[in-house]
N, C-alpha and C positions, 0 to 999 in steps of 0.2 A: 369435297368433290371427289366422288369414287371413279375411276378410268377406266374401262371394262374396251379390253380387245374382241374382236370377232374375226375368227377364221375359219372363212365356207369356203370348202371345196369342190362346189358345183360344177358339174361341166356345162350345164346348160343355163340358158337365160329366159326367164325365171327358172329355179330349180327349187327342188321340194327339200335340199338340203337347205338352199338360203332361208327358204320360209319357215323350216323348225328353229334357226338360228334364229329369226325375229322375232320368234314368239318365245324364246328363250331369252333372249335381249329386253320385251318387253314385261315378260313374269318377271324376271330379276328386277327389274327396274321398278316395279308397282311394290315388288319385297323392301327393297332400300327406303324407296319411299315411304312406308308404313313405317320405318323405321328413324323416319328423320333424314334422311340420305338425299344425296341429290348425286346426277351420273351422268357421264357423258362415256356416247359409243365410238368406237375406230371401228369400221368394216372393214375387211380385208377379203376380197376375191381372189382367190389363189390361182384361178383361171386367169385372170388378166398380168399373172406375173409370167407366167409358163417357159417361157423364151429366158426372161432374164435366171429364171432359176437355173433352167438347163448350162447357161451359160457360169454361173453362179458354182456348179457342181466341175464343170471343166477348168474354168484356169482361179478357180478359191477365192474370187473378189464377187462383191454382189453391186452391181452395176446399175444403174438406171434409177427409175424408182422403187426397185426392189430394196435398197437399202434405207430410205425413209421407213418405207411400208416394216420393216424389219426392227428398226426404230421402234418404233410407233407400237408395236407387239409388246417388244421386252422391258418397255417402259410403265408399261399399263400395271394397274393396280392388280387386275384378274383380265384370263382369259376365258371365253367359249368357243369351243372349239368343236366344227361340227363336219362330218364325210360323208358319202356315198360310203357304202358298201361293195365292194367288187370280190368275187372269189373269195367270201369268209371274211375279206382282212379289208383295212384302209385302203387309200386309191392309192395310184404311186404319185400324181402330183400333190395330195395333201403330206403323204410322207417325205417327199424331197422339201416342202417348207420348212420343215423341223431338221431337217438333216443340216441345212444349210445352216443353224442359228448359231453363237458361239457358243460353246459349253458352259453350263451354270446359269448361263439367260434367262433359265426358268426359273431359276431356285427358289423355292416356298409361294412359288406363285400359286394363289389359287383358281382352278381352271373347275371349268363344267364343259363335260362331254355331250356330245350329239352324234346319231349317226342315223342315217336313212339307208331304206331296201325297197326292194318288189317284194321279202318277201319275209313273214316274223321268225323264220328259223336261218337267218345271218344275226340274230339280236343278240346273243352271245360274243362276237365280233367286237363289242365294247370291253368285252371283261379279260375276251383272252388277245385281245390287239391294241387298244388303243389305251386302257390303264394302264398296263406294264410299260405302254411307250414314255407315258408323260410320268410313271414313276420312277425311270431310268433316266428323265431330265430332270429329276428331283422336284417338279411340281407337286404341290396339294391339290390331289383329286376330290372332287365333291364325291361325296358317298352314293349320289344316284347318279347315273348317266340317261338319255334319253334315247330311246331309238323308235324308230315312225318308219313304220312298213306301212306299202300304199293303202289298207282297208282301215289302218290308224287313220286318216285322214277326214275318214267319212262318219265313224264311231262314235258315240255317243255316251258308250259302255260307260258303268262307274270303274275307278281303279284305269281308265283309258289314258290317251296322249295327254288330254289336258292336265290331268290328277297329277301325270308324272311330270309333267312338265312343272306343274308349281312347285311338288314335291322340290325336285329338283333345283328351280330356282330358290326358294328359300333357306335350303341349304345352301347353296354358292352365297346367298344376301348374306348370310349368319358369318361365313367365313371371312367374307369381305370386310363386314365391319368387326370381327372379335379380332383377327387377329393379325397386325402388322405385317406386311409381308418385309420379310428382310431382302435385302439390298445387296447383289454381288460389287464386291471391290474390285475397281481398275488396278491393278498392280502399275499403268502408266501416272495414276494419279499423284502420286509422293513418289518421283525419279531418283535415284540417288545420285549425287552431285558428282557429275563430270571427275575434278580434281581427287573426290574421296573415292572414287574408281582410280586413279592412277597411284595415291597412296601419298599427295601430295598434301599440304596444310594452306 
C-alpha cells in the first residue's frame, strides 16, 4: 500500500488549485494501479491550518492539529504538492508549511509539483520557485511539474492539462514504486545511557 500526501494551498473553497491536485491524485492513482499498486490519500488544506502555522512560526511548537496533519506529511511514501501562483513565486501560506517542517522530513521523498494562475506566463514559477524549494529539502522532484492557467481548464488542446497531467503522474507512479524512499534517523531513537554520559560502569 503506497501513502501519497497531498498539499493544496488554496485560499478558496472550492479552488482550481485543489482540483488540479485531484486530478493529480487520481492520474497517479490509475498509474499505480496499472501497475499492481494499491494507494491511499492524506489531503491537507493548508488554509485550514493558517492560525496554527502563524502561531507555529512564533514560539517553534506546532500546536493543535497542525502537528498530526505534519505527521501525516513526512510519513507518507510521496508527496503532491500543489500552489496558487502569486507575484511569479508560491503563496506565502504554502511556503510557511514547509518552513515549519524539521530538517531532512523530506529526504528522498518523492514529490510531484502543481501550481495554478490566471495567467501561462507565471508557468515558469515551477522551475525557478518551487523545484529549487523542494531540492533544498532534498526531496526527489518528478521531472514534470504541472501548471493550469485558467484557459488550461477549458482546452482540449493535444500536448494540454490532461497530456501533462498523466505525463506527470506516471512519472511520480514509476518513482513511487522503483525506488525505496529512505528514512530519516531519530537521533532520540538509540539515547545513550544516562550512566555512560557520566563515565560511570
Amino acid at each position: 500500500m503506497t501513502r501519497i500526501a497531498v498539499v493544496s494551498a488554496g485560499l478558496s473553497q472550492p479552488s482550481s488549485t485543489r482540483l488540479l491536485a485531484d486530478r493529480l491524485v487520481a492520474a497517479t492513482g490509475e498509474a499505480l494501479a496499472a501497475a499492481g499498486g494499491e494507494v491511499t490519500v492524506d489531503v491537507v488544506e493548508v488554509r485550514d491550518h493558517a492560525r496554527d502555522l502563524t502561531d507555529n512560526l512564533l514560539t517553534g511548537f506546532a500546536a493543535g492539529d497542525l502537528r498530526a496533519t505534519i505527521d501525516t506529511v513526512t510519513a507518507a511514501d510521496g508527496l503532491i504538492a500543489v500552489t496558487p501562483i502569486f507575484n511569479a513565486s508560491y503563496s506565502g501560506l504554502f511556503k510557511t508549511f514547509f518552513d515549519v517542517l524539521e530538517p531532512d522530513s523530506l529526504t528522498g521523498m518523492p514529490v510531484l509539483l502543481g501550481a495554478t494562475g490566471g495567467s501561462a506566463r507565471h508557468s515558469l514559477a515551477l522551475e525557478h520557485a518551487l523545484r529549487p524549494m523542494f531540492s533544498y529539502l532534498r526531496a526527489a522532484v518528478a521531472p514534470t511539474a504541472v501548471y493550469a492557467a485558467s484557459e488550461d481548464w477549458a482546452s482540449a488542446a493535444e500536448g494540454g492539462l490532461s497530456t501533462r497531467i498523466h505525463r506527470a503522474a506516471t512519472e511520480f507512479a514509476a518513482m513511487l514504486t522503483n525506488t525505496p524512499r529512505p528514512r530519516a534517523t531519530d537521533p532520540y531513537d538509540d539515547p545513550v545511557p544516562f550512566a555512560q554520559l557520566l563515565g560511570t560502569h
